[in-house]
C-alpha positions, 0 to 999 in steps of 0.5 A: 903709643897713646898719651893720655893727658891728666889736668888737676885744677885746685889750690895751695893748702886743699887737702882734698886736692893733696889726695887728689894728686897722691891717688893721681900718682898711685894709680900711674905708679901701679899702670902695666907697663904697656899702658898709655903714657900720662902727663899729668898739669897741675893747675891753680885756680889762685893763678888763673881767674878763668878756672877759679871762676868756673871751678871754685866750688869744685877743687880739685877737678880732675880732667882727662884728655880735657875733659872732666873726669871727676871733681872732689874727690878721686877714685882710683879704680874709675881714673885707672879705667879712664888712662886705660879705656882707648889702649 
């Protein structure tokens, strides 16, 4: 079964980052059960320069398998479509 790889970039103390990472865990929570596996990388731009340079007007960054899937705010029904587009 495929993985599909979930990247959120932001910060300590982003609200918008903290309902990034619930929609994130809501919509993995309510997957079928034959849906692709999800691993899901927090990332913070305070630790890393490189990402806090490319992305700090733009927290959270939601990526998807590496690429950018959204950036400020999450929607739930379009990430869901992304985990389940290559099943």
């Amino acid at each position: 079964m495929p993985t599909v790889s979930l990247t959120l970039i932001g910060k300590p103390g982003c609200h918008l980052c903290d309902d990034a990472r619930e929609i994130i865990r809501s919509v993995i929570a309510e997957l079928p059960a034959d849906a692709p596996a999800v691993t899901v990388d927090e990332r913070d731009i305070l630790q890393e320069p490189d990402l806090h340079e490319k992305y700090v007007e733009e927290i959270p960054v939601v990526l998807v398998d590496g690429r950018v899937h959204t950036y400020w705010r999450v929607d739930p029904i379009r990430l869901r479509t992304a985990i389940l587009e290559d099943r």
